[in-house]
N, C-alpha and C positions, 0 to 999 in steps of 0.2 A: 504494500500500500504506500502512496506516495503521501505524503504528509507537509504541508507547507506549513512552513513555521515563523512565526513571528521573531524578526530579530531583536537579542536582547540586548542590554545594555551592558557595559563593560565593567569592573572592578571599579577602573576611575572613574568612566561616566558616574556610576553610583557612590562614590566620593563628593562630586560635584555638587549633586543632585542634594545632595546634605550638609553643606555648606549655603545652596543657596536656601534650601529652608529655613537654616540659623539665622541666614541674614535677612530672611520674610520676619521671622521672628522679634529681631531685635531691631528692627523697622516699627514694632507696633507693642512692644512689650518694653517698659523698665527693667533694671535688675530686678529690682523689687517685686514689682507686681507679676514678672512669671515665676517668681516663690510662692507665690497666693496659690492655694489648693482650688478655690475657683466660689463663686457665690450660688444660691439656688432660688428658685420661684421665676418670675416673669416682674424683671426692671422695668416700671413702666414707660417710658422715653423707648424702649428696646420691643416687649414682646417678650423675653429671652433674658436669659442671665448675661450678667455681662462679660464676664471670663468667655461663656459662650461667643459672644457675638464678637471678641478681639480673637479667639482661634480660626473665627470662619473669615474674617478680615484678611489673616496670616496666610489661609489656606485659597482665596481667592486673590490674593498677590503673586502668591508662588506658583499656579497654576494658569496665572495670565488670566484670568475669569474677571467676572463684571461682579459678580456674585457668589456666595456659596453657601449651604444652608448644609445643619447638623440634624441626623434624623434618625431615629425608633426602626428599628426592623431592618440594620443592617443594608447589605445591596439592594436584597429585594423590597424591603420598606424604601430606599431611596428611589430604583424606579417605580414602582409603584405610586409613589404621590406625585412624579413629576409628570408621571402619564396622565393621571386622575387631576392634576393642574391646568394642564394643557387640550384636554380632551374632557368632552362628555360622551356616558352610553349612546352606541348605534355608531360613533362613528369610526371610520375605517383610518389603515395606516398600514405603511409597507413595512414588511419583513422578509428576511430572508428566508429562501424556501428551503428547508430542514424543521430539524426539530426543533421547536424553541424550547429553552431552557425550561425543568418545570414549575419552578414556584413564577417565572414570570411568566409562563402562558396561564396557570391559573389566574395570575393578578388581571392580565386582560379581559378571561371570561369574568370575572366578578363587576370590574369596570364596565362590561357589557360591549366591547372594542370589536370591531369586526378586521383580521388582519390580510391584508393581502399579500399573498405569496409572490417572491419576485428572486430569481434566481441571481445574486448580486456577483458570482461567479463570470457572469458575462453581460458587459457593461450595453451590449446592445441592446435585450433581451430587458437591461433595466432603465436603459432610454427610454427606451417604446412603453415601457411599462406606467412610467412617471407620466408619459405623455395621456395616454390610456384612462388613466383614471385622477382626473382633476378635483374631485370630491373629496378625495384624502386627505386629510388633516397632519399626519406624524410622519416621517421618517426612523425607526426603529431598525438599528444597527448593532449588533454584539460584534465589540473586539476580538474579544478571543474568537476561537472557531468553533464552530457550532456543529461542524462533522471535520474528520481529519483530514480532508481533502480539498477544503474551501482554499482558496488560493487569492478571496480578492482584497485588493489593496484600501486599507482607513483613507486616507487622504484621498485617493483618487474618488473612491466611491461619494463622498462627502464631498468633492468640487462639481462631481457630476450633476449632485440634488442638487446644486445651489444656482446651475449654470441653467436647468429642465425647468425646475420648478425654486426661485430663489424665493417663494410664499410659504417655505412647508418647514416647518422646526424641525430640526435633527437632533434626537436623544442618541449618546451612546452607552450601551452597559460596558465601562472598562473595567468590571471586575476581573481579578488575574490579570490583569496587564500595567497597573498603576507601578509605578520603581523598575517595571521590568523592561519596557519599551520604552524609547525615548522621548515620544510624544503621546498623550491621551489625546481621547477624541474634540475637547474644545481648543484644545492648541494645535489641532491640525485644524477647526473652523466648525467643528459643529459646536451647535446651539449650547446643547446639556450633557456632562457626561453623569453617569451616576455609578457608584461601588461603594464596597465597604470598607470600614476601618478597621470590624473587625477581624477581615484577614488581610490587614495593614500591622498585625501582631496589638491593636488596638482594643478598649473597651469589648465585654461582649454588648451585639446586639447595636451596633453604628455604623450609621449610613451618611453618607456624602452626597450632596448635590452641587456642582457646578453648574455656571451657566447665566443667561440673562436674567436683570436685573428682575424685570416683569414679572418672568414665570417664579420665581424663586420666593418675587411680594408675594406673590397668588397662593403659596405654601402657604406663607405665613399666617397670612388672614386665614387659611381654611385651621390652620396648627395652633390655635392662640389662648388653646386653656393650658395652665402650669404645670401638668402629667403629659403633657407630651413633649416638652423641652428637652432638649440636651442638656443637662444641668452641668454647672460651671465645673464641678471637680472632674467628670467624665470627659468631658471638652480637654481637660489638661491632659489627664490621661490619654486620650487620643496622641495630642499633639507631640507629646514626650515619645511615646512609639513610633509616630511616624517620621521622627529623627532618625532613629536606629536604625529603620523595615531597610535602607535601598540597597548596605552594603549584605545585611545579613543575604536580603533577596540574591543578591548578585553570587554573592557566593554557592548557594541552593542552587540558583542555573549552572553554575559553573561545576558543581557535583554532578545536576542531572546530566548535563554531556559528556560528564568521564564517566557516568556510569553505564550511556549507551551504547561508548563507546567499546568497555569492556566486556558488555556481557554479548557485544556483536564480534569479540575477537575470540570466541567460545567458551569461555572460564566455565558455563553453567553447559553442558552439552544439550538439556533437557528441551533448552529453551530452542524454538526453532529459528524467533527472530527477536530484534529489539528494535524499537523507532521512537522518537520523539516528537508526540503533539502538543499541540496548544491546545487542547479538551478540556475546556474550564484552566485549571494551571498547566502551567509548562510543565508535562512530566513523562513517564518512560512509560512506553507499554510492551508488554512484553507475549510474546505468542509463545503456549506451548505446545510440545510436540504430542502431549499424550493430552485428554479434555480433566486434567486433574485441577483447573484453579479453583475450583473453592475448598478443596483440601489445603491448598498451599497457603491459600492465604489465611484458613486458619491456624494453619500450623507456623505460619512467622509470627504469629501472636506470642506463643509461648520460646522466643527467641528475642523478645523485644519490638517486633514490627506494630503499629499501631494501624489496628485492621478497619478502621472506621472515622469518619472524621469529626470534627467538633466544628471547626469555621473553616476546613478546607485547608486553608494556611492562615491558620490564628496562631495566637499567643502560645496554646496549649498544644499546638502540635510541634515536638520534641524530635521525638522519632521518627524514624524512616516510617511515609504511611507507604502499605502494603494491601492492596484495596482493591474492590469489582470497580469493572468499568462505571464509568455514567450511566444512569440511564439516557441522555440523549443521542450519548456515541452508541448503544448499543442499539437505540432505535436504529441507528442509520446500521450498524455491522450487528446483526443479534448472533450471527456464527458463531460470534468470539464471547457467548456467554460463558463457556465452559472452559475455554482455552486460555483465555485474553485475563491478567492482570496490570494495575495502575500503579503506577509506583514516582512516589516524590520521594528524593532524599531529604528532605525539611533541614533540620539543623545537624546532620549526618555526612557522614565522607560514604564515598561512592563503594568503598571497601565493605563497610558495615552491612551494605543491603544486600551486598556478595554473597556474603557467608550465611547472612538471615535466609535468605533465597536457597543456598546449596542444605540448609539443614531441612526447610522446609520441603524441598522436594525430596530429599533424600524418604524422611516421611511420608512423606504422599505417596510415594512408590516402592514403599513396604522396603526399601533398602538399606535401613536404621540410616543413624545418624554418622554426614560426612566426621574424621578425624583431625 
């Protein structure tokens, strides 16, 4: 399977990258006042805590945004309101024809969104399509890949809506991509991007919005009792993590490639192949040669593999996760439901998931435990 992959960012890139957060930071923060654990309720001048509204300040300079809003429910709580901002039930908006992700295709049906399917793989296909149906209100785009073989390019696709139809908002979900590519979707020119913080190693349960000034008021006015705020010490907490995420992230990529590297130079004989998508995170998958994966991947549990996830790539994932496909990648390949394992080194050396891997199949295959 051919796999287009998102290119990441380098060691220094993500040096950079955190440096100039410091300096978003210390552009809007005293010494003093970023030792404040943060305030709570709704400031009324604000809406919002005020710790809050100097981290979305911080986080819409560093991101080139007009605006940026803190928000309940993680990615899928961030696009979720920005849809629900921007749209009413019944109306329509393009999407990539695959699977959509599933907590955000339920968010749509709930919204009541009718989405049109438009193959964004081929830009003529999404010409005609834009031209096609002038009724549609959203442009709805996921960075990462939505099957392992999508191949079409953020920036382009996003010059394309603006050039067909420059009337129509473009959301992007950059979950899994934020620290890891160079650019997210409002610094290539769309409208919104939305993800989470927390698998920014962030709070649990925070979501980010970027994006125009407008749609973000529109938030606010709908978000404006004091149980739905991001309260001021959560807001720090975010901000304080998303110091650290770009070098830890970089080094994570820089494991997942030595590790597909090696388990494709045969270390594991079992294994028949290894590739690297962009399926939700940037991580390894790995095909076996006998239909044993979900023995395997129980059995890297009792080895240390961390079989299941918490935020994907949160705070809590430690360990090598050792994991079934998506469900959206397996919508698109369901073959590989017996074959096919996911694998991220998270804060792991590409070694450790070696030997987890060789003990785990060893088990699986009734051949006791490698020596």
């Amino acid at each position: 399977m051919e796999s287009a992959i998102l290119p990441t960012i380098s060691i220094d890139k993500a040096k950079e990258k955190q440096f100039d957060l410091v300096n978003a930071i210390a552009s809007e923060f005293t010494g003093n006042a970023f030792f404040n654990q943060g305030d709570l309720g709704v400031f009324p001048e604000l809406g919002r805590p005020v710790q809050t509204d100097k981290v979305e300040k911080v986080l819409a300079s560093f991101f080139k945004a007009e605006s940026c809003a803190l928000v309940r429910g993680a990615g899928t709580g961030a696009i979720r309101e920005t849809l629900a901002s921007l749209l009413s039930a019944g109306d329509s908006l393009f999407v990539h024809s695959s699977p959509i992700y599933k907590t955000t295709n339920a968010s749509m049906s709930v919204l009541g969104l009718q989405p049109i399917f438009t193959d964004y793989n081929d830009l003529k296909k999404l010409r005609r399509a834009l031209a096609e149906h002038p009724s549609s209100k959203l442009f709805y785009v996921q960075h990462s890949r939505q099957k392992p073989d999508d191949t079409y390019d953020l920036e382009t696709v996003i010059n394309l809506v603006k050039e067909v139809r420059p009337d129509l908002p473009i959301v992007v979900d950059d979950n899994y991509t934020v620290f890891k590519v160079d650019e997210i979707g409002t610094e290539l020119g769309a409208h919104y991007s939305c993800f989470s913080g927390f698998k920014l190693l962030g709070p649990v349960g925070i979501g980010i919005i970027l994006g125009k000034q407008a749609g973000i008021d529109k938030f606010r006015q709908r978000n404006y009792s004091g149980g739905g705020q991001v309260q001021g010490y959560e807001a720090m907490d975010l901000l304080r993590s998303l110091v650290t995420a770009p070098i830890l992230i970089a080094v994570q990529n820089e494991q997942t490639e030595k590790l597909n590297s090696l388990l494709n130079s045969g270390v594991i004989p079992e294994i028949e192949k290894s590739y690297i998508t962009n399926s939700q995170s940037k991580n390894v998958i790995i095909e076996l040669k006998k239909p044993i994966a979900e023995q395997v991947i129980a059995a890297s549990e009792k080895f240390g593999g961390a079989v299941y996830p918490v935020g994907a790539e949160s705070k809590f994932e430690i360990l090598p996760m050792i994991y079934r496909l998506s469900g959206s990648f397996l919508d698109e390949k369901p073959e590989l439901k017996h074959t096919g394992i996911r694998i991220n080194p998270m804060r792991s050396g590409a070694e450790l998931v070696i030997e987890i891997l060789k003990q785990a199949i060893a088990i699986s295959t009734n051949e006791g435990a490698y020596r």
